[in-house]
C-alpha positions as a Markdown table, in Angstrom:
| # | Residue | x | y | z |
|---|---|---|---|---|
| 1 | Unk | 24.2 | 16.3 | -91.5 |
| 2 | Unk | 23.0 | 17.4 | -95.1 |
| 3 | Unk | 21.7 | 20.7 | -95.3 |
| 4 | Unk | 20.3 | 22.3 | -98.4 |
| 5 | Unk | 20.9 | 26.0 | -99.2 |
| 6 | Unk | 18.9 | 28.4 | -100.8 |
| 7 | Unk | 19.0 | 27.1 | -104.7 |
| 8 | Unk | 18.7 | 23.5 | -102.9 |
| 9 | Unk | 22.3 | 22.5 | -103.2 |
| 10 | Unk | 23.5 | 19.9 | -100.6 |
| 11 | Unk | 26.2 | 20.6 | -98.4 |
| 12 | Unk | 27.2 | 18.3 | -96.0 |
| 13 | Unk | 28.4 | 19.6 | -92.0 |
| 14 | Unk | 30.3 | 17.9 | -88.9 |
| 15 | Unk | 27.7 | 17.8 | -86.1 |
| 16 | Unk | 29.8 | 19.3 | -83.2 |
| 17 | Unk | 27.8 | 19.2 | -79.9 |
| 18 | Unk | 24.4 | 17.9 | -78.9 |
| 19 | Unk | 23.3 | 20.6 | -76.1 |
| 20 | Unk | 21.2 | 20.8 | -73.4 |
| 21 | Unk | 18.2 | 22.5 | -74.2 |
| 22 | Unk | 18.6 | 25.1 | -71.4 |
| 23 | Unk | 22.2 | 25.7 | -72.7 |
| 24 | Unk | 21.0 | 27.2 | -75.9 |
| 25 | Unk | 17.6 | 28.2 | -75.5 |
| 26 | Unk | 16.0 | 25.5 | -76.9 |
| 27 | Unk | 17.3 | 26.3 | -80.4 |
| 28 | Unk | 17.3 | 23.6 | -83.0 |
| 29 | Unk | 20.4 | 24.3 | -84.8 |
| 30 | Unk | 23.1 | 26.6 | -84.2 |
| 31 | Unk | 25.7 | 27.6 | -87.1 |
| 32 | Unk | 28.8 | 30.0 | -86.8 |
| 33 | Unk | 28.6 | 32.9 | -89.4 |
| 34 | Unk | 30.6 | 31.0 | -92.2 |
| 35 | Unk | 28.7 | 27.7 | -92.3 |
| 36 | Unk | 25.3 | 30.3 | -92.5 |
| 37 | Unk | 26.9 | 31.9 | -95.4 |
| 38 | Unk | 27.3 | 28.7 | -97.5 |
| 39 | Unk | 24.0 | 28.3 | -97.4 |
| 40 | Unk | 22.7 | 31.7 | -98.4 |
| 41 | Unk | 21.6 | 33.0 | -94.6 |
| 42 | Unk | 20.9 | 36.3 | -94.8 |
| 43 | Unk | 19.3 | 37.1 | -91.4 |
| 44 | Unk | 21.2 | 36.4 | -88.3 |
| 45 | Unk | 18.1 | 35.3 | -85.7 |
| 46 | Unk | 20.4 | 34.8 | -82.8 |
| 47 | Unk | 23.4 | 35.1 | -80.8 |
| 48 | Unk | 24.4 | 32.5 | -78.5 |
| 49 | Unk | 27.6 | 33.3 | -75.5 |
| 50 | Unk | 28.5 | 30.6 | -73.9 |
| 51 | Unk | 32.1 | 29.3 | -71.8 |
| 52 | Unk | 31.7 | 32.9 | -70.0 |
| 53 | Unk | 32.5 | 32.9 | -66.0 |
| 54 | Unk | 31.8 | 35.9 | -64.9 |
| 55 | Unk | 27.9 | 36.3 | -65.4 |
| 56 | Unk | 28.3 | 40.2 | -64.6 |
| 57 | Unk | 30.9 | 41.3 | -66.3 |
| 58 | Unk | 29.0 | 39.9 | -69.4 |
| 59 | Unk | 25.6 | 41.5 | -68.5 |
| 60 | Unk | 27.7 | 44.7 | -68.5 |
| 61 | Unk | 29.3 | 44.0 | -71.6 |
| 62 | Unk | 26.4 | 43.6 | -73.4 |
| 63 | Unk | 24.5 | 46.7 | -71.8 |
| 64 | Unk | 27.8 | 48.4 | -73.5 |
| 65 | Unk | 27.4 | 47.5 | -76.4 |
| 66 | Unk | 24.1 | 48.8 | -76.6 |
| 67 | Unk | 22.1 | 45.5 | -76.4 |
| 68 | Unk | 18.7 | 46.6 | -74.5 |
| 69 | Unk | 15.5 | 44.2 | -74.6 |
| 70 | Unk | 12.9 | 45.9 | -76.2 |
| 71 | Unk | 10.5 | 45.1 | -79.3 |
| 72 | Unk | 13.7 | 45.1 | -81.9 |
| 73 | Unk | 15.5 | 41.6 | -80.0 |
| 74 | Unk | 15.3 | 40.0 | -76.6 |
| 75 | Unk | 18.4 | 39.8 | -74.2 |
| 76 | Unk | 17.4 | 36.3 | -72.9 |
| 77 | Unk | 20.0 | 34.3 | -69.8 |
| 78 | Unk | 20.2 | 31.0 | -68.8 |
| 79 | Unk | 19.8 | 32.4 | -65.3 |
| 80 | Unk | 16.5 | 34.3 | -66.2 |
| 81 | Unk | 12.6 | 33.6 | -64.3 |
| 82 | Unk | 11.2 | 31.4 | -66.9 |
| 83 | Unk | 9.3 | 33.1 | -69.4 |
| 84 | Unk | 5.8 | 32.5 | -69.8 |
| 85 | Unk | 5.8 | 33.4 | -73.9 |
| 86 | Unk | 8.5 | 31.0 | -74.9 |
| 87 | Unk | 8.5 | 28.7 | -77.1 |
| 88 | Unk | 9.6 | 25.4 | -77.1 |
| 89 | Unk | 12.5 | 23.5 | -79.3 |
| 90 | Unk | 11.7 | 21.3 | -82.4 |
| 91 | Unk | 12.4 | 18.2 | -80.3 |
| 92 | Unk | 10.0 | 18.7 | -77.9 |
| 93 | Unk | 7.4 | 20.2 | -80.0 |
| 94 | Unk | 7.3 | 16.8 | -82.2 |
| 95 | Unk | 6.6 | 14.9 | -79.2 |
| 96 | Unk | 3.6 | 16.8 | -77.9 |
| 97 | Unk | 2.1 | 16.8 | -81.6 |
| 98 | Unk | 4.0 | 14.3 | -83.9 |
| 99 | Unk | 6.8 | 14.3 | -86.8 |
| 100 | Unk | 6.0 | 14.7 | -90.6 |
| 101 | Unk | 8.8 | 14.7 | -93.3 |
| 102 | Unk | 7.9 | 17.0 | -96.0 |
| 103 | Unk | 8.6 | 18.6 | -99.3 |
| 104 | Unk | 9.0 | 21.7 | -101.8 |
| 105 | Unk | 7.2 | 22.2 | -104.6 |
| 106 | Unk | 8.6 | 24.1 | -107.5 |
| 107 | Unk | 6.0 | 27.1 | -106.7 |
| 108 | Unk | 6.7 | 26.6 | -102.7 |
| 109 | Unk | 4.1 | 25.1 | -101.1 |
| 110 | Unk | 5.2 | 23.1 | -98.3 |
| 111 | Unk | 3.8 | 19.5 | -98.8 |
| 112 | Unk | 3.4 | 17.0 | -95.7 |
| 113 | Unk | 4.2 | 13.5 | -96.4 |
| 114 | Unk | 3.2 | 9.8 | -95.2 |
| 115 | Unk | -0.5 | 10.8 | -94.4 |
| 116 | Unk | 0.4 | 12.9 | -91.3 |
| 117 | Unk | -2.6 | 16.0 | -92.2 |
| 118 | Unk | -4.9 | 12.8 | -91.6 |
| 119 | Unk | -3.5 | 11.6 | -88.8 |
| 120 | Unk | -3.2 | 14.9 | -87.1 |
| 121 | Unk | -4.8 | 17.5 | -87.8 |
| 122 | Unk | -8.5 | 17.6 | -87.2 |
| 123 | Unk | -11.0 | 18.5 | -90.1 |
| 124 | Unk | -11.9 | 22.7 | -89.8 |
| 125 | Unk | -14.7 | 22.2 | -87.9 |
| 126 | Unk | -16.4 | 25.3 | -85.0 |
| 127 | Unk | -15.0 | 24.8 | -81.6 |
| 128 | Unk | -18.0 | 25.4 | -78.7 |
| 129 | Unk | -18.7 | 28.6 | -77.0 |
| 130 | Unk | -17.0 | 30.8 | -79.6 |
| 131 | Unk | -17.8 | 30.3 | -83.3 |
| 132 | Unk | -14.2 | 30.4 | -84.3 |
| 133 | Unk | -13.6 | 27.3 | -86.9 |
| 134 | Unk | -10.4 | 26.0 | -87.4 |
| 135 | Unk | -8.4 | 23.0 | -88.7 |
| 136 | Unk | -6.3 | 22.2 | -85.6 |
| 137 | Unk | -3.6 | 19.8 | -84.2 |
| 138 | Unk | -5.9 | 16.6 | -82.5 |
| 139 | Unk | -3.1 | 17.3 | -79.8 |
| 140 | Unk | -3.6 | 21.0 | -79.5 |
| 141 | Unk | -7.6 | 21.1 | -80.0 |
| 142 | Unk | -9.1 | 20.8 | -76.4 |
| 143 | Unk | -6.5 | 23.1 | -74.8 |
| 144 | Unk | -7.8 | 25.4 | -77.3 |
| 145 | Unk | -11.4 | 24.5 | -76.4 |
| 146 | Unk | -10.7 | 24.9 | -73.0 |
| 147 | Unk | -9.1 | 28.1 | -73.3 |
| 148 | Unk | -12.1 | 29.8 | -75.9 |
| 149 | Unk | -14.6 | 28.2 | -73.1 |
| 150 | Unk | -12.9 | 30.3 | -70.1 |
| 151 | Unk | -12.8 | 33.3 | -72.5 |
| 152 | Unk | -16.9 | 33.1 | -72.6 |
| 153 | Unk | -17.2 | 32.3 | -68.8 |
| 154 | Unk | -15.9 | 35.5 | -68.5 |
| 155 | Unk | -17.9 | 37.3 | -70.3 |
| 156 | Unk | -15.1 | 38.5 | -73.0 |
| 157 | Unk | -16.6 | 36.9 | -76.5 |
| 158 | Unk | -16.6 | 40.4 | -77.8 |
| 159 | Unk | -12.8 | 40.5 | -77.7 |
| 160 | Unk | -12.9 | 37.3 | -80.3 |
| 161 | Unk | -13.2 | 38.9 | -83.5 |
| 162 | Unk | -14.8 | 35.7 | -85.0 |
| 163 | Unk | -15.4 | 37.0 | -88.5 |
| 164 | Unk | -11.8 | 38.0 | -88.9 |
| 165 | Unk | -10.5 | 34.9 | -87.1 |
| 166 | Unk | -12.5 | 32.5 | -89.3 |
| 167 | Unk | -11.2 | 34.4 | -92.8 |
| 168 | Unk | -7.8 | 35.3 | -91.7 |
| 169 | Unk | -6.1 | 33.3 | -88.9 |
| 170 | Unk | -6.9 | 29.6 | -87.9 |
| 171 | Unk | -4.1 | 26.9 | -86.6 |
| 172 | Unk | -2.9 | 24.2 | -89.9 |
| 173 | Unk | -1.1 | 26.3 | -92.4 |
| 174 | Unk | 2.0 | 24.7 | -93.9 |
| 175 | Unk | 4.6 | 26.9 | -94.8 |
| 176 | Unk | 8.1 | 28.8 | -93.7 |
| 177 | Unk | 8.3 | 30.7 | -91.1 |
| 178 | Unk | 7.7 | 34.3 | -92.3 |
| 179 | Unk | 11.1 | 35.1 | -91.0 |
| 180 | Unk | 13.1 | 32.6 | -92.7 |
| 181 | Unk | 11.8 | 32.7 | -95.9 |
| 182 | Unk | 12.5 | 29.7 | -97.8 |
| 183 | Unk | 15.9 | 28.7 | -95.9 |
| 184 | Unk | 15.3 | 28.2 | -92.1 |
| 185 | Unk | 12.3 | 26.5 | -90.0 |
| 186 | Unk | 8.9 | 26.0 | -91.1 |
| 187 | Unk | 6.0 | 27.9 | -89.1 |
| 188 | Unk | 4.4 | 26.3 | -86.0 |
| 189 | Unk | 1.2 | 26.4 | -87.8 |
| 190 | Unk | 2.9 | 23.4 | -90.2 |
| 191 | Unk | 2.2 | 21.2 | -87.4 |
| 192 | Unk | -1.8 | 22.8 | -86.9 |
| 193 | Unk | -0.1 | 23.7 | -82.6 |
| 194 | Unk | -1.0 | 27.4 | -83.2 |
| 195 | Unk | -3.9 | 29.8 | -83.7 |
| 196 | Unk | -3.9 | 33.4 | -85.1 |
| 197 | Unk | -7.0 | 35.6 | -84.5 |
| 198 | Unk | -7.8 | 39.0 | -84.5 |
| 199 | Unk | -4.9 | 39.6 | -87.1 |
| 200 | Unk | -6.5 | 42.7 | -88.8 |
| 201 | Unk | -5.4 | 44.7 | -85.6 |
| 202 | Unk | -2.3 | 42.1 | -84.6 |
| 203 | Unk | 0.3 | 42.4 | -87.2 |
| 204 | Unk | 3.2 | 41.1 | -87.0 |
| 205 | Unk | 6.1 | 44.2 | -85.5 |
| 206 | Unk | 3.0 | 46.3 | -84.2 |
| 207 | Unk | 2.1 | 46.9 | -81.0 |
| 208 | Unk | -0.1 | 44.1 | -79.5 |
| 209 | Unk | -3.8 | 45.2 | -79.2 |
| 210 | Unk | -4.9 | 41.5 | -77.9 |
| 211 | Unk | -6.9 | 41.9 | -74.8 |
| 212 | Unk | -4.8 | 40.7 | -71.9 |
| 213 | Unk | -6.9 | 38.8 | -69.9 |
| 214 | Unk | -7.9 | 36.8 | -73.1 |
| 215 | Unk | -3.9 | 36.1 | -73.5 |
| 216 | Unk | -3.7 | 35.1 | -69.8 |
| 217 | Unk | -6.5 | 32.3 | -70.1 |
| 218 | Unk | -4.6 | 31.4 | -73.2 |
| 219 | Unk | -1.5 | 30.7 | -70.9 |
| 220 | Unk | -3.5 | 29.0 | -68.5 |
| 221 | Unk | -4.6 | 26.6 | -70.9 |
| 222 | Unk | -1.1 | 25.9 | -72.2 |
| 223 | Unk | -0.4 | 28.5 | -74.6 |
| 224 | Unk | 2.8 | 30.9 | -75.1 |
| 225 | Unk | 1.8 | 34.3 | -76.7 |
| 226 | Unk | 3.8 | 35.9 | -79.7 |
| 227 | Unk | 3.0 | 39.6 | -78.6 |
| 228 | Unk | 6.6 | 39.2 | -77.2 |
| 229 | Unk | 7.7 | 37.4 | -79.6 |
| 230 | Unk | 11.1 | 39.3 | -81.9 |
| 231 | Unk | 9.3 | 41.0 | -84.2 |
| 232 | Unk | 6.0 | 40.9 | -81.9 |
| 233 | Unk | 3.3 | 39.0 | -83.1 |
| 234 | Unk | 0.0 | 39.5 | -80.9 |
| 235 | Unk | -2.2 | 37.4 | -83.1 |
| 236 | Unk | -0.3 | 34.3 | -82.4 |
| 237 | Unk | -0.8 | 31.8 | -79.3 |
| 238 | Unk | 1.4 | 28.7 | -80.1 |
| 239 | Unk | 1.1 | 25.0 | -77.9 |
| 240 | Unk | 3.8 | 24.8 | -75.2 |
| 241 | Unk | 2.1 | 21.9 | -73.4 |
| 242 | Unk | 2.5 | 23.9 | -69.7 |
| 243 | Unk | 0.8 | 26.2 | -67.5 |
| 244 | Unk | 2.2 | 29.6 | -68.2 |
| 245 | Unk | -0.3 | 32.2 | -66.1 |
| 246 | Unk | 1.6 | 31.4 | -63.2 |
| 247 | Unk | 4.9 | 32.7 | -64.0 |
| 248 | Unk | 5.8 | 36.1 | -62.5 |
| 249 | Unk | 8.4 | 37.8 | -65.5 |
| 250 | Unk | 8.8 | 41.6 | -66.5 |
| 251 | Unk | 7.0 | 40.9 | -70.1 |
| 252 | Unk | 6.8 | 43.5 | -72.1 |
| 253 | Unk | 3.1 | 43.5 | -73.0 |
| 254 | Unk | 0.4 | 41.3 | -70.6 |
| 255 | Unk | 2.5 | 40.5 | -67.8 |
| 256 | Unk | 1.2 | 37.8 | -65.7 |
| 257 | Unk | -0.8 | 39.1 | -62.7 |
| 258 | Unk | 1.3 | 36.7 | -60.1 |
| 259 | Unk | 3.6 | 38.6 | -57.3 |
| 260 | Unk | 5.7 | 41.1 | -58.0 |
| 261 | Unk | 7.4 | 41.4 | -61.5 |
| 262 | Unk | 11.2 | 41.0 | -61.6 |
């Protein structure tokens, strides 16, 4: 595998293991300190145990150690409820809404190659119900529809800050993640599967002030919300392709109304 670091020299690495997705959380690439530091990694994202046998004497480890799941990181286990505002892995992502390969320019815009925007993503055109206008995934578009449609039937439009929305958020944005600056994973929004709205009171490592029966339809309609997200992100519903309002799970903001919360 060729990777490039961050003055784009190529370094080439030994692909150890191909993993089960539940094994590593559905991350796309795991690297061990040193092979992060040849390429310029300056931000570790995760942590990954695994080989452990004793599942209890590790959760107490951890606790130890000070590890608590709260808005600073998640403490996330294989053994967990399923949680309805996860993402998905690369892999599965590119099958629910396709594969580009892309480039750099020198001024580091993220350009998609072989005609894939036309393919794709859908011209920015008004969904129905709610006036929010956005160029989305062809994939992604009617789950969205359905989801702004249920947020009208009942009767919360006036949660939709469609001015803001329409200026400010959208889905089809290619760039890095803001996270991983220009070494790392490119945004969700590269592929046109998520939409941001109401961002002027949903920044990114504040408190969440998304309404939360809006972020339930949003589940309901297929959607994973990032207001639990590490840093949160409560402007951000990203395509998981499932039903999510279903799940019962502790979250930390707009749990789902199902049974009781673990």
């Amino acid at each position: 595998m060729t990777l490039l670091d961050i003055r784009n020299k190529r370094h080439e690495f030994v692909l150890g293991n191909i993993a089960e997705d539940n094994l590593v959380g559905e991350a796309d690439l795991l690297l061990s300190s040193r092979q992060a530091d040849v390429l310029g990694a300056k931000m570790i994202t995760r942590y990954t145990i695994i080989g452990f046998t004793n599942a209890t004497a590790l959760e107490n480890a951890i606790r130890a150690a000070g590890f608590r799941d709260g808005n600073a990181f998640h403490v996330r286990k294989t053994w967990d409820a399923p949680d309805p505002d996860a993402t998905r892995g690369l892999a599965v992502a590119k099958r629910m809404v396709g594969e580009f390969a892309y480039k750099v320019s020198e001024s580091g815009q993220v350009l998609l190659e072989g005609g894939w925007p036309q393919k794709y993503i859908s011209p920015r055109a008004v969904f129905d119900d709610i006036g929010v206008k956005a160029a989305c995934n062809v994939n992604v578009r009617a789950a969205i529809q359905g989801a702004l449609s249920e947020v009208r039937r009942q009767g919360l439009s006036r949660y939709v800050d469609v001015g803001n929305t329409n200026a400010y958020g959208g889905c089809f944005y290619p760039r890095y993640n803001r996270l991983a600056g220009t070494l790392g994973y490119l945004s969700r929004h590269s592929w046109g599967m998520a939409i941001d709205m109401n961002t002027s009171v949903n920044g990114q490592g504040v408190v969440p002030r998304m309404d939360c029966r809006i972020v339930r339809i949003f589940r309901q309609w297929g959607f994973a919300w990032g207001g639990n997200f590490t840093p949160s992100d409560g402007m951000h519903f990203e395509y998981v392709g499932e039903r999510r309002d279903n799940l019962a799970f502790p979250s930390r903001y707009c749990p789902n109304n199902v049974g009781a919360q673990r």
